[in-house]
C-alpha positions, -999 to 999 in steps of 0.1 A, spaced: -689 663 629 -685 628 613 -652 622 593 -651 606 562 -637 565 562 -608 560 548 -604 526 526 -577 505 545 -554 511 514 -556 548 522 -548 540 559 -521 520 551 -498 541 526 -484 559 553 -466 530 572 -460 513 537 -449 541 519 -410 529 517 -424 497 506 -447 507 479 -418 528 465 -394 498 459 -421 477 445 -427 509 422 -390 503 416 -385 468 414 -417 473 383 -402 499 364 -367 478 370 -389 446 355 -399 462 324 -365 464 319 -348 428 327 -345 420 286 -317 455 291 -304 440 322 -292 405 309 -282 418 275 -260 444 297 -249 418 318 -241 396 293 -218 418 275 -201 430 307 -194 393 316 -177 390 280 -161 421 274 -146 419 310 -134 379 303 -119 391 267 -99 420 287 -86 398 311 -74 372 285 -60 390 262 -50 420 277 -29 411 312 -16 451 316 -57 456 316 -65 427 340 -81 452 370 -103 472 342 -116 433 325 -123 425 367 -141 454 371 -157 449 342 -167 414 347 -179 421 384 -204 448 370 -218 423 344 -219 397 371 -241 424 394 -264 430 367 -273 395 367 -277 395 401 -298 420 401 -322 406 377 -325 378 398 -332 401 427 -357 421 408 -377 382 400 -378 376 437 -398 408 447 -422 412 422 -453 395 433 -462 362 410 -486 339 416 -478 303 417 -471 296 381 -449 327 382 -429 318 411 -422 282 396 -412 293 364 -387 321 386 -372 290 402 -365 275 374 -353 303 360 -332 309 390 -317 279 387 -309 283 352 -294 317 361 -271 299 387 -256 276 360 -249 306 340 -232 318 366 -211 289 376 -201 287 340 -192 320 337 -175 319 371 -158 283 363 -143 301 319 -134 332 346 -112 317 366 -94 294 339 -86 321 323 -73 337 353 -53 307 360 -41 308 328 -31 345 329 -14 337 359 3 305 353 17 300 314 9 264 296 20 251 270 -3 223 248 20 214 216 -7 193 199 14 191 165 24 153 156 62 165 156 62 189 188 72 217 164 66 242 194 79 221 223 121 223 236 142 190 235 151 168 261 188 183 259 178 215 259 152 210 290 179 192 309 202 218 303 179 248 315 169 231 345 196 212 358 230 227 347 224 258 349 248 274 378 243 314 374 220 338 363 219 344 327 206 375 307 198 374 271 197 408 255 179 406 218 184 437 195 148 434 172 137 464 149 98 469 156 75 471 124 104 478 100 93 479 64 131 469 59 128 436 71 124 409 47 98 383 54 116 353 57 139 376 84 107 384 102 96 349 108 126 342 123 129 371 144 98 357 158 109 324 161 135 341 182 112 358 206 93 324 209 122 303 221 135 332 243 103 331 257 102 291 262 135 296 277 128 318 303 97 298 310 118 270 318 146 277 333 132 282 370 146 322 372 179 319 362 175 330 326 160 360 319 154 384 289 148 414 273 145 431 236 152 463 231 145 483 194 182 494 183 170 524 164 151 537 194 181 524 223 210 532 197 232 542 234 220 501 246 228 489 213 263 505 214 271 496 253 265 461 240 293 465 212 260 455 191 265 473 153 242 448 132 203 432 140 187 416 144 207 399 171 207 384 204 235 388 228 235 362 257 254 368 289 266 355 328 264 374 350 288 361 372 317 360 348 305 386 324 311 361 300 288 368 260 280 354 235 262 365 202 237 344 178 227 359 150 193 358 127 191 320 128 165 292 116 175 268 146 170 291 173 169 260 202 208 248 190 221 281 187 206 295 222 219 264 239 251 261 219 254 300 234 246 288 268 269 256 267 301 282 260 292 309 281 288 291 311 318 266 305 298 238 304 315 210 281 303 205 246 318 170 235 325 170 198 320 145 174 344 140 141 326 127 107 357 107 92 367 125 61 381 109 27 370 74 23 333 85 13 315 109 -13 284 116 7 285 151 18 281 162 55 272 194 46 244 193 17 211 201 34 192 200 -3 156 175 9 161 152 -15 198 144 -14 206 108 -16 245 114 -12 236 144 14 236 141 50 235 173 64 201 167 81 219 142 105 245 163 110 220 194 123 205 164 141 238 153 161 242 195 166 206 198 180 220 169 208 244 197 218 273 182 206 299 199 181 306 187 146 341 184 130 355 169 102 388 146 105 407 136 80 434 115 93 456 118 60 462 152 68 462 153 103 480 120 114 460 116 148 425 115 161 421 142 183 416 138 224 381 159 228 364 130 200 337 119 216 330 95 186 341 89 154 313 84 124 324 69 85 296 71 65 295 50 34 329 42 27 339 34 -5 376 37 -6 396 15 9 413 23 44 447 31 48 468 9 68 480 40 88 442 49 99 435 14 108 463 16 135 449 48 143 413 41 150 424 9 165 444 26 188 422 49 196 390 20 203 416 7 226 420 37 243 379 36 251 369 58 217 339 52 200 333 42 166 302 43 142 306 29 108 277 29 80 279 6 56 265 7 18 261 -29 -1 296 -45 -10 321 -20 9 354 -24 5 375 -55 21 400 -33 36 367 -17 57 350 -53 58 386 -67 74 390 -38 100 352 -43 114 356 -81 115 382 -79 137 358 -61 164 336 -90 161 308 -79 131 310 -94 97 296 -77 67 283 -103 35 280 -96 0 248 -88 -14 215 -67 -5 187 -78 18 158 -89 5 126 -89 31 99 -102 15 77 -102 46 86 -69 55 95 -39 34 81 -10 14 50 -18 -5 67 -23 -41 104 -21 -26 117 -57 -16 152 -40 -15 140 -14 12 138 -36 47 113 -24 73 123 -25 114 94 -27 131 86 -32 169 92 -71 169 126 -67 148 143 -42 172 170 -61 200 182 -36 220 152 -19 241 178 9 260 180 23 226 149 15 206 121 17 231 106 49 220 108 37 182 81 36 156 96 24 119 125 23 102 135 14 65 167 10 50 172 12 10 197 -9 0 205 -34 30 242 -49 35 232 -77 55 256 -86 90 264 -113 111 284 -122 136 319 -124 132 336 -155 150 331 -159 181 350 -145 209 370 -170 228 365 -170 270 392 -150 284 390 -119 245 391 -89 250 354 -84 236 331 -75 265 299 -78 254 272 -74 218 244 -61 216 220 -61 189 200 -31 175 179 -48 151 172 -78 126 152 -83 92 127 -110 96 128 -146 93 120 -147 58 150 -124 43 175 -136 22 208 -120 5 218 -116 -33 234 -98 -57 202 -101 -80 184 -68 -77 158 -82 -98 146 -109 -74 124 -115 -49 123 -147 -42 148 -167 -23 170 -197 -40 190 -229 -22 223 -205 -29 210 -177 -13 223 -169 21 192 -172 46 180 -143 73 173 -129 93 206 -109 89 215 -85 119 206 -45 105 231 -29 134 249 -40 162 270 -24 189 301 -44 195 323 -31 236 352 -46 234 389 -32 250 407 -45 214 398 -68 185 382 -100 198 408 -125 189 434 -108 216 432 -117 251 422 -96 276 452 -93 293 474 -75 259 444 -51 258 467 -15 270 431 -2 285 405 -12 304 379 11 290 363 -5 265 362 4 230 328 7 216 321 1 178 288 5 163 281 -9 127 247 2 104 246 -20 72 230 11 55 238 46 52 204 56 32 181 60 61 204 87 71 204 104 38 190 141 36 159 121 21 150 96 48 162 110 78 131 125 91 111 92 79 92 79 108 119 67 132 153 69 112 172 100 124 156 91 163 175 55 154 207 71 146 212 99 168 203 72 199 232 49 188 253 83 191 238 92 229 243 55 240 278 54 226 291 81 247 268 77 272 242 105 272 209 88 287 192 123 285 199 123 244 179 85 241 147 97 232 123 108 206 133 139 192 112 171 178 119 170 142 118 194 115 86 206 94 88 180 67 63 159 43 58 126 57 46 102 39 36 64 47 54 29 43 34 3 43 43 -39 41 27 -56 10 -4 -69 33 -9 -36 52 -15 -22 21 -39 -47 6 -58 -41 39 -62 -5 33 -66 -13 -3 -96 -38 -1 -115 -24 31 -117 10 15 -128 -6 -17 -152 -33 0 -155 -28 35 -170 11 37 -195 5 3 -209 -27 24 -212 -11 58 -229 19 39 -254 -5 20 -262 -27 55 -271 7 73 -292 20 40 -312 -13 41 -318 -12 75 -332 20 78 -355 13 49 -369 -21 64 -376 6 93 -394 27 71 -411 9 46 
């Protein structure tokens, strides 16, 4: 009996039969790629989004991710084994490789974002650092910090109670303690608690009002509360600075000779200059008043001294007393208005700076339409130390200064240097109306502010001075740059605030400070802004036209 053939596809499905069953498989699988990537795809991004922005979820967005990342594998898997002819296979490869740069994209935003989870970073990209710590507080946090210290903040969550003003600064709080932490290598630490929920934490605290944050050594047991606050960086550090003993060097604003206020933070205050002050208590130092009328003596914690616009002449008694105390190695900075008194003009000559009648008058450089407003730019400033990191500064209403007479060899002055000088072109008069110079007109440049080291005044010999610390005396001839309405213009409060850190010696304070949220607006010179005037009015219409006709010659 004769069998019947069997075709040799009928022979071979026996030994092929695992085979056949995969292809079947890897076809019904193929139907289905369009599913698979889209799958894949959204695995991949829902598992990245998890990881970001969800840390406590950071092994659900992994596994996440990994399944989206097998899907795609798969697909590419599934392209190998289906049979293709030539055409097919080279449009797989280049599909392959296109699937591998996926990948490495994917793999390359995965693992930034894993870094970043793991390792915080901080980008300030505003103009004024708005989100970034100063210098002094940075210094502070990493280098003078001895103990471990704990900062325990009392917030309400999601209470309708809250105002909103109160709100932002609770989370202005949170921010900074945050910052802190971040930078203080381990040895400050935090943690919040919600008062109404932890009212037994709250009372082991002695806490009984919020929001509030109560910071605290461990070692000594030493605390110290701040309170809701808009300048969360000087009160944190200012908290810091006492709790852990560190000394806070204090700095008196001489009281009775001036009626500028030290405490009027209005924006707009000419007569106000409470901005500086915040300023000088952002640097970490304390802020006092002295008036020496009613106290008799300048105390022995003053770091400087500070007269601001003085218009009332000095006492004989304070002259002694601030002369006594320069001699002694204190620190003096005085900031002059147009025509001060001659009791002040006397007192400073004698430390070697003489300040002239009249305004300063820059016609080269100033404010566009304000010859009585000087601008300091980087070719007027003398005194690099301090004015490196400078940009502008102006100065409405300019006493100019020169040099007293010169110190004889063997005077107790030590050295002078100078902080900056109008240009070339200045003059000085009592003519507010006028701009241009005449032969009676005394001729710049005049000095804008000096700092004068001297162990007494520069006609006494060295050997009568009582110390051999010398005396340092800084002189301004303007006290508008550091009104409430200029102070955060361009470079002015930077200026004054590094004449305070060089005079007692703070290298970490010299530096460009974050400054508040404020308008800035521009100062331009008289030719800068005929620049800007006439390119924008000729310079961008011609360019425009050149490129329109050349594209039409192209065309036509």
């Amino acid at each position: 009996m004769k069998l019947p053939r069997r075709s040799p596809e009928e022979t071979a499905a026996p030994k092929n039969g695992s085979l056949a069953l995969v292809r079947e498989l890897v076809s019904g699988l193929g139907a289905s790629k369009g599913t698979l990537i889209i799958s894949g795809a959204v695995a991949v991004l829902v598992g990245l989004l998890v990881v970001a922005m969800l840390p406590k979820l950071r092994g659900l967005g992994l596994s996440v991710f990994s399944f989206g990342a097998i899907l795609f594998l798969a697909v590419m898997l599934i392209g190998l084994l289906q049979p293709q002819d030539l055409l097919a296979r080279r449009k797989q490869r280049y599909g392959g490789i296109a699937s591998v740069a996926v990948m490495a994209v994917i793999g390359i935003i995965a693992l930034i974002n894993l870094l970043s989870v793991n390792n915080d970073v901080l980008f300030d990209m505003t103009a004024s650092q708005q989100y970034s710590l100063s210098p002094q507080a940075l210094s502070v946090l990493a280098e003078r910090l001895d103990g471990e210290v704990i900062a325990t903040a009392f917030f309400v969550e999601e209470s309708s109670r809250q105002r909103p003003v109160e709100s932002v600064m609770v989370a202005r709080m949170k921010d900074y303690l945050e910052e802190f932490a971040r930078q203080s290598d381990g040895l400050f630490s935090y943690r919040v608690f919600d008062p109404e929920r932890f009212p037994d934490v709250a009372t082991e605290m002695g806490v009984d009002q919020w929001p509030v944050v109560v910071f605290e050594e461990i070692s000594s047991g030493n605390q110290q509360t701040v309170l809701t606050t808009a300048n969360p960086e000087q009160e944190f550090l200012t908290a810091l600075l006492e709790i852990t003993g560190l000394e806070q060097k204090v700095i008196y604003i001489l009281d009775g000779y001036s009626s500028w206020n030290p405490d009027d933070l209005s924006a707009g205050a000419r007569e106000g200059f409470g901005f500086a002050v915040q300023g000088i208590l952002s640097d970490s130092y304390a802020v006092r008043t002295l008036n020496l009328l009613q106290v008799g003596q300048i105390p022995d914690d003053a770091a400087a001294v500070v007269a601001v616009a003085p218009n009332r002449d000095i006492r004989g008694d304070d002259v002694a007393l601030l002369e006594a105390y320069l001699q002694r190695g204190g620190r003096l900075l005085v900031l002059f208005e147009p025509n001060p008194p001659t009791t002040w003009r006397d007192f400073i000559a004698r430390w070697g700076i003489q300040v002239l009648n009249g305004y300063v008058v820059d016609p080269a450089s100033h404010v566009a339409g304000a010859p009585l407003t000087p601008v300091v730019g980087q070719g007027q400033y003398r005194d690099p130390h301090v004015t490196s990191l400078m940009d502008l500064s102006f100065f409405p209403g300019l006493a100019p200064l020169w040099l007293a007479d010169q110190p004889e060899e063997g005077s107790a002055a030590v050295d002078l240097r100078l902080l900056a000088v109008s240009s070339e072109t200045s003059f000085a008069t009592d003519d507010l109306e006028r701009t241009a110079p005449l032969a009676s007109d005394a001729p710049g440049p005049f000095i804008v502010g000096a700092v004068v080291r001297a162990t007494g005044p520069i006609e006494e010999s060295t050997s009568s001075a009582p110390s051999e610390t010398p005396g340092v005396v800084a002189v301004f001839g303007d006290s508008d740059f550091i009104s409430n309405k200029y102070f955060y213009a361009f470079s002015n409060g930077d200026l004054f605030l590094n004449v305070i850190g060089d005079m007692v010696s703070d290298e970490t304070l010299i530096s460009v400070r974050p400054k508040s949220v404020v308008f800035r607006e521009m100062a331009m010179t008289p030719k800068e802004f005929a620049f800007v005037r006439y390119t924008s009015w000729l310079l961008l219409p011609v360019l425009i036209s050149i490129a329109g006709t050349v594209v039409w010659w192209r065309r036509r």
